[in-house]
N, C-alpha and C positions, 0 to 999 in steps of 0.2 A: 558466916556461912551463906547469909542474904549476896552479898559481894560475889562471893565465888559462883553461887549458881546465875546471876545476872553476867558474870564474865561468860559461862559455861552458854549462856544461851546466845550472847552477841556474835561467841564465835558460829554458833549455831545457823545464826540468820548469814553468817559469811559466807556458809555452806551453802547454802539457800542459792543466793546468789550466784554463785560460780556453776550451780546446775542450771540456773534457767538463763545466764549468759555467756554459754560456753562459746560462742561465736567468737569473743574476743581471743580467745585463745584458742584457736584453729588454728586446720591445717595449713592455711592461708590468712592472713593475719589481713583485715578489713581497713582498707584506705580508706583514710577522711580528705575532706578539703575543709577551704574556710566556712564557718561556722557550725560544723559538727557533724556533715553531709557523710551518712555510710554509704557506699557498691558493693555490694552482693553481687557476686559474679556467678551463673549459674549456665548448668549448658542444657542441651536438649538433644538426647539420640531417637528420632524417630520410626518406631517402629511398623509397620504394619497391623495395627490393632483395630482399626475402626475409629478412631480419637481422634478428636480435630484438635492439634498442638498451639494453633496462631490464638485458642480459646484461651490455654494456657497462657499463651505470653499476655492476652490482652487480661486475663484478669493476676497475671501478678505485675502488673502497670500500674491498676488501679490502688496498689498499695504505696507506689513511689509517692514518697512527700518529700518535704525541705527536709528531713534527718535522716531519709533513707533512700534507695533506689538501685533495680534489680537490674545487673547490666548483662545482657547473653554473651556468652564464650562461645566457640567452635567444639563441637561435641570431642575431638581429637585436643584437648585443652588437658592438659598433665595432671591440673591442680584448680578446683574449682569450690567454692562456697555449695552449692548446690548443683546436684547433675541427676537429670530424670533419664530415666536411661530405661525402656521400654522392650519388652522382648515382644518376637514375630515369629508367626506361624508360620515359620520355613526351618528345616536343622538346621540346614548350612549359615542359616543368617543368624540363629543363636548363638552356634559357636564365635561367630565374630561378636555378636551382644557379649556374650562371655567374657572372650577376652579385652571387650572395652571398661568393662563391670570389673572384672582386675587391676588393669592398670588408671584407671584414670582414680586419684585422692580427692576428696570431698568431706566437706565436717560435716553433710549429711547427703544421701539418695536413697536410693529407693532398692534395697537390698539386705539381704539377713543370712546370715551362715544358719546352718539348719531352716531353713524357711520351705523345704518340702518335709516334714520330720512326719506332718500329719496328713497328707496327702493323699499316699495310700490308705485304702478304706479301713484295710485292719489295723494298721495304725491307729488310725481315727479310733476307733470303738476303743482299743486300749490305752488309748490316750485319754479320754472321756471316763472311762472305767477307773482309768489313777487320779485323775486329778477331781473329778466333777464326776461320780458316781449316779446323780439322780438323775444326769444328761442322757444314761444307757435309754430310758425312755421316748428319745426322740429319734433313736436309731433302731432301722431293719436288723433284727437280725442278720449276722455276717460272719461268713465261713471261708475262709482258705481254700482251694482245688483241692489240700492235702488234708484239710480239715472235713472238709463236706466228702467227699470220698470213704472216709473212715465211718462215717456217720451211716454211709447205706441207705440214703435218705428215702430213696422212692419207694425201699421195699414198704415201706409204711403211709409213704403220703404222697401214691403218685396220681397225678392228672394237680397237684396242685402250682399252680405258676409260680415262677421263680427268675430271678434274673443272673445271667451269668455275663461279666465284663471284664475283657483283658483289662489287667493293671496299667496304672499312669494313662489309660484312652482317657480322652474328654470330646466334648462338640454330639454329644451320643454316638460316637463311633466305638466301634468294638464290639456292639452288647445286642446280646438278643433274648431272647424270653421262651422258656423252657418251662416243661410242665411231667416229661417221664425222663424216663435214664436215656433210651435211644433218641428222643431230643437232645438232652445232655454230653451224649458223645459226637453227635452231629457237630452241634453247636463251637464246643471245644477246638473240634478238627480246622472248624469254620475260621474259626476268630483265632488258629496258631496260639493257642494259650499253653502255655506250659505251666505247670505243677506252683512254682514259685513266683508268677507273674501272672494271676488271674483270684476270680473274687466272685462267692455266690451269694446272695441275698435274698431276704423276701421278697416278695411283688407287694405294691398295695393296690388293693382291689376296690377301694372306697373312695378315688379320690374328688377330691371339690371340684369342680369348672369351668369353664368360660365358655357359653356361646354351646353347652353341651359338649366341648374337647377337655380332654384332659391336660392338665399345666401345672407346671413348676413356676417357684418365682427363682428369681437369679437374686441372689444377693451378695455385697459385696464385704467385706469384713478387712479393716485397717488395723496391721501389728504393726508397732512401733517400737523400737529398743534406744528408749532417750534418755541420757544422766543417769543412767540406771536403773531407771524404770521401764516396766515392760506394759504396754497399754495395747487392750484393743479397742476398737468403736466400728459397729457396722455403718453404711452408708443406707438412710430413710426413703432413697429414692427404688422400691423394687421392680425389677421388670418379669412381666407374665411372657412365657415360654408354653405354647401349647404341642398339641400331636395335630394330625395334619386332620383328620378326621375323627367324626364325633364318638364319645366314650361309649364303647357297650362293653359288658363287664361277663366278656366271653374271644372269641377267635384270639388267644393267645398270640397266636403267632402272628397275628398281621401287626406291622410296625407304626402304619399309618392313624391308627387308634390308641397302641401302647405305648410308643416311645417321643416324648414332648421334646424338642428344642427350637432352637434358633433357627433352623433351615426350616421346619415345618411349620412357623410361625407367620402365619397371611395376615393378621394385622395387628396394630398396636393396641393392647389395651392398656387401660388403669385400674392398678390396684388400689384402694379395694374396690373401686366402684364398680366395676364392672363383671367383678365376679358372680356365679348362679347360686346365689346367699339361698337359704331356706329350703333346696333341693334336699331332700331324706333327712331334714331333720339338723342340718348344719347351723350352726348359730353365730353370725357374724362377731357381733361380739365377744365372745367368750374364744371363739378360733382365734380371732388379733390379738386378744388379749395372753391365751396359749402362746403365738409365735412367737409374741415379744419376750415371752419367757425363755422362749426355745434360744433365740440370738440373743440375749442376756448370758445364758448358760455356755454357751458356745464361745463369747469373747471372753468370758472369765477360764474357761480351760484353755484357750491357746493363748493368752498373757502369761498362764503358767509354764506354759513347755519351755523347756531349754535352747529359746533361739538369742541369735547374739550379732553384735557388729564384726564386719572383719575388721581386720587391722589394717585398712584404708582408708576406712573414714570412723568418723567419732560417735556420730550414729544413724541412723538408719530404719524404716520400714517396708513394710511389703504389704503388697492388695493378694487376693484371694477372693474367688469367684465360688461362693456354693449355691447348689441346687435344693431348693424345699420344697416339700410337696404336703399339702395340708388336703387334712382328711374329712368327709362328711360326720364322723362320730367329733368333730371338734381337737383332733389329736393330730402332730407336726410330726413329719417325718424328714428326718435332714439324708438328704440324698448322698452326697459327696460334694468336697470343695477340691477347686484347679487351683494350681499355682499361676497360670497363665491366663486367666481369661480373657477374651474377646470382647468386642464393642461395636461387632460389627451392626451391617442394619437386620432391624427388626419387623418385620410387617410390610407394609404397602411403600413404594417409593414414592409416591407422592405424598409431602410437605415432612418427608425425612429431615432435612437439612436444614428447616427452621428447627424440628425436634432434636434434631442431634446437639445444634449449638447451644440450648436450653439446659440440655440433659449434661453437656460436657463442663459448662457456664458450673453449674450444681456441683460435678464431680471433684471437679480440679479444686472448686472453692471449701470441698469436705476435706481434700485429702491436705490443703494448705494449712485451713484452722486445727486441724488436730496433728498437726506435725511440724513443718517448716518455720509456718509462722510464728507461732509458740518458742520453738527451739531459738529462732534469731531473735527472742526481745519482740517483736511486732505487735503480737496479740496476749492474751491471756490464754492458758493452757485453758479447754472446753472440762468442764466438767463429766467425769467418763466414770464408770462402775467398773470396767474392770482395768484397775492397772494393779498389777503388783512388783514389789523387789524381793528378791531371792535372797540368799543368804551373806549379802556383801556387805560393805562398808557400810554404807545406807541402813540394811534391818535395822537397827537401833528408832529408826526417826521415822519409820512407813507410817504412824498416827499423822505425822505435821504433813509427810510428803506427799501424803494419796488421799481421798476417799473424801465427801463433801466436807469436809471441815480442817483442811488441810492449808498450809502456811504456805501464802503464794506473793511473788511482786508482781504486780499487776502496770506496765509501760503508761508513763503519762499521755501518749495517742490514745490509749486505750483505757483511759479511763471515764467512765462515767459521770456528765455533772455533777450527780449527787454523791459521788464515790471523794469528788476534789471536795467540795465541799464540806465533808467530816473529817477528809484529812485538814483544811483551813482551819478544823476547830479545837483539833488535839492541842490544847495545852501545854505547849513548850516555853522554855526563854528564844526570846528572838533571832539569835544566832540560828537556829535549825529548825525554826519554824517553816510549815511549807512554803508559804507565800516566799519568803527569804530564797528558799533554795530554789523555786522558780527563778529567781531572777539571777543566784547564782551560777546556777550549770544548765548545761542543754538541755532542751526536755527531753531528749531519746537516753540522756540518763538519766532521768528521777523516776521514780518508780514507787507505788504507794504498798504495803504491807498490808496485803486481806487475812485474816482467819475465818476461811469459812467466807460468808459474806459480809464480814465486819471487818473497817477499816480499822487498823490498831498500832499504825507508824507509818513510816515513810524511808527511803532511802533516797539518797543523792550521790553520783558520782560524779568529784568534779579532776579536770584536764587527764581523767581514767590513771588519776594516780594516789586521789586522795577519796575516801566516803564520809559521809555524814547519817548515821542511822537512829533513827527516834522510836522509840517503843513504850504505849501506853503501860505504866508501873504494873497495871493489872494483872498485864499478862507475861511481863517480865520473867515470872520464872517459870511458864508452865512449860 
C-alpha cells in the first residue's frame, strides 16, 4: 500500500512540474544554443496609456543571464513567447488592438475572455454578493435606471445626494450628482442614459482628504488564469486622485468639490503620508488596516468569477484600475473598477518623468513577478491569498497547489543560500544527491521542492529528456 501511494505521489510531483513549466511545451517551442542558453521571444504593442515601454524592456533585460534571455519580436510577429499588447484611449485604435489580441498566438499576454464580466457596477455588487457576501459592505448601495425608478426614491428622501453615471464611462466622465427627481431627469437627458446602460448610487458624504479636497486612491488589481489556477494580487503602490477644489459637504452640484480624478488632480501626493489623518475623528490606522481588508476581499471574489484564456494562448492575465474612496467614520467604499485604465500624468509637470520612470520601474516589475516570470521558470510563484481552482482536473490537489503551505519548485537562480543549502543536506545516496546534480544538468533545470517554506527534495532535468526527483521519506505520502 506504502508502494502505491509513494508511486501515486511521484506521479503527483510530475504534475507539479508540467504546471510551473509549461513554457516548454508552448505555442512556440524555446531555442537553446550551446550550453543551455533559453530566447524568449516576446513582443510589445504600444499603446497610448501614459506608460514608458523602453522601462519595460530595460527591466526584463535585467533578468537576461547565461540560461535565459528575453529577445523582442515585431508586434506584427504571428507567434510569440510573450506579447504585452496594451489598449488606447481612442475606438478606432482598439479595434485594431482587438484584432491584433486575436490573431497574434502567445503561451502567455496580457488578456482574458470574460475579463469585463464585473465591470459594470451591478455586476460588481452581484458578483460580490455570490461569491464574497461580506464584501456588500464596501459597496454604495446600487441601483439600475429600472431599478431605482421602481423604487420612487425621492418621494421619501429627497434633497439627498446621489450619483448618477452612464454605464462602461470611466476618467469621471458621464456622471453627475443629483439630489431630487427634476435633477434626476435633467441629469439622465444630460448624460444620453438609457434604461439599460446607466447606474445610481449613493454619494458618500464623509470622505477622508488631502490638502482639505476630496480623493479617491486608484488601485490596480492583477487576474491571472495560469495552469489552472486563477490568482489575483493588487499592486502596493496607490495613487491619490483628488477634486479640484476643497471638500465642503453641501453645493451638490458643483463638480469642482465632488467629483475626484486624474484631470482635477494639481499635485502629486503620497499615500498614506500625506493624507488629512485625524480630521472628524478618522483613525489612520484602523482605516489601512480596513482597506487592506477591503482589497483582500476584492482579489479573493474576482479570482472566483468565471474568467478564462482564449484559445491563443495558454495563459493569460489582465490589470484593472479601481477607484476607493475611504471614509472619516474609518469605513472603505470601493467605487468602481475599469478594465482600461490610464497612466497618464498626475499633478504638476515638473519632475514627472523622473516619477514616472520610478513608478513604471515598480509596475512592470509587480506585473512580471506574479505572472510572466513565474509561468517561464524564472522566479518563484509570490506568495498570494487569493488564488483559487474551480472545479477541473486540479480540485483534487488545491491543498498542495495554493495557499502558504502549498507544493512549489522553486528555479536554481532563484534560490536562496540557505534554501541550497538544506537541499545539500537531505540525505540521499550519491547518485541524486544535490551537489551531484549540480554538476549534472543545467542549473535553469534543477529546481529544489519547497512545502510551504521547507526544503523537502529536489528535482533535476537532464538533456529535457530524462528527471531525477528526490523526496524527503517524511513527506513521501502526504
Amino acid at each position: 500500500m506504502l508502494a502505491i501511494l509513494f508511486i501515486l505521489f511521484i506521479l503527483l510531483i510530475l504534475i507539479i512540474v508540467f504546471i510551473i513549466l509549461p513554457v516548454n511545451y508552448s505555442r512556440r517551442t524555446l531555442k537553446t544554443t550551446g550550453g543551455g542558453d533559453q530566447k524568449i521571444y516576446f513582443s510589445i504593442h504600444e499603446g497610448n496609456t501614459g506608460l514608458d515601454y523602453s522601462i519595460l524592456r530595460a527591466v526584463l533585460s535585467q533578468y537576461n543571464a547565461s540560461s535565459i534571455s528575453f529577445v523582442e519580436k515585431s508586434s506584427t510577429e504571428k507567434n510569440t513567447h510573450v506579447a504585452f499588447i496594451y489598449y488606447v484611449h481612442d475606438l478606432k485604435m482598439n479595434k485594431l488592438n482587438d484584432l491584433l489580441l486575436i490573431k497574434q498566438r502567445s503561451s502567455i499576454k496580457n488578456v482574458l475572455d470574460g475579463s469585463t464580466a464585473f465591470v459594470d457596477k451591478t455586476k460588481l455588487y452581484y458578483t460580490i454578493k455570490k461569491f464574497i457576501p461580506l464584501g456588500i459592505q464596501y459597496l454604495p448601495q446600487t441601483y439600475s435606471i429600472k431599478e431605482f425608478e421602481a423604487l420612487n426614491y425621492f418621494s421619501k428622501r429627497n434633497n439627498t445626494p446621489l450619483i448618477i453615471k452612464k454605464g462602461f464611462s470611466s476618467q469621471q466622465k458621464g456622471v453627475k450628482i443629483i439630489t431630487n427627481k427634476e435633477e434626476y431627469i435633467k441629469a439622465k437627458k444630460e448624460l444620453q442614459i438609457q434604461s439599460m446602460y446607466g447606474l445610481v448610487s449613493e454619494y458618500v458624504t464623509n470622505p477622508i482628504t488631502v490638502d482639505g479636497k476630496k480623493f479617491h486612491l486608484r488601485v490596480y488589481f492583477l487576474l491571472s488564469v495560469i495552469s489552472g489556477i486563477t490568482r489575483c494580487v493588487a499592486h502596493k503602490e496607490y495613487k491619490i486622485l483628488t477634486a479640484k477644489n476643497k471638500y465642503i459637504a453641501g453645493d451638490w452640484l458643483n463638480p469642482d468639490i465632488h467629483i475626484s480624478g486624474g484631470h482635477s488632480t494639481e499635485k502629486r501626493y503620497a499615500f498614506p503620508d500625506d493624507v488629512d489623518w485625524g480630521l472628524d475623528g478618522c483613525d489612520k490606522d484602523t482605516t489601512i488596516k480596513n482597506l487592506n481588508s477591503c482589497i483582500d476581499t476584492f482579489c479573493l471574489a474576482f479570482s472566483m468569477t468565471n474568467v478564462k484564456n482564449y484559445p491563443e494562448n495558454d495563459a493569460g492575465y489582465y490589470l484593472y484600475g479601481a477607484d476607493i474612496l475611504l471614509k472619516t467614520d474609518n469605513n472603505i467604499c470601493f467605487i468602481e473598477i475599469n478594465n482600461k485604465p490610464a497612466f497618464f500624468r498626475i499633478g504638476e509637470k515638473e519632475g514627472w518623468e523622473e516619477y514616472n520612470k520610478k513608478y513604471c520601474t515598480n509596475f512592470f516589475t509587480f506585473i512580471l513577478t506574479n505572472t510572466i516570470l513565474p509561468y517561464l521558470g524564472v522566479c518563484r510563484w509570490p506568495i498570494t491569498k487569493a488564488e483559487f481552482i474551480g472545479n477541473g482536473v486540479l480540485s483534487p490537489f488545491g491543498n498542495i497547489l495554493t495557499g502558504a503551505n502549498r507544493c512549489s519548485l522553486v528555479i536554481y537562480y532563484d534560490d536562496k543560500p540557505s534554501e541550497i543549502e538544506d537541499a545539500k543536506k537531505i540525505n540521499f545516496y550519491n547518485m541524486i544527491s544535490f551537489e551531484h546534480l549540480m554538476a549534472e544538468c543545467s542549473h535553469n533545470n534543477l529546481y529544489v521542492i519547497c512545502y510551504g517554506h521547507t526544503i523537502i527534495g529536489f528535482v533535476g532535468l537532464l538533456d529535457d529528456k530524462y528527471i531525477k526527483i528526490a523526496i524527503m521519506e517524511e513527506y513521501k505520502n502526504r
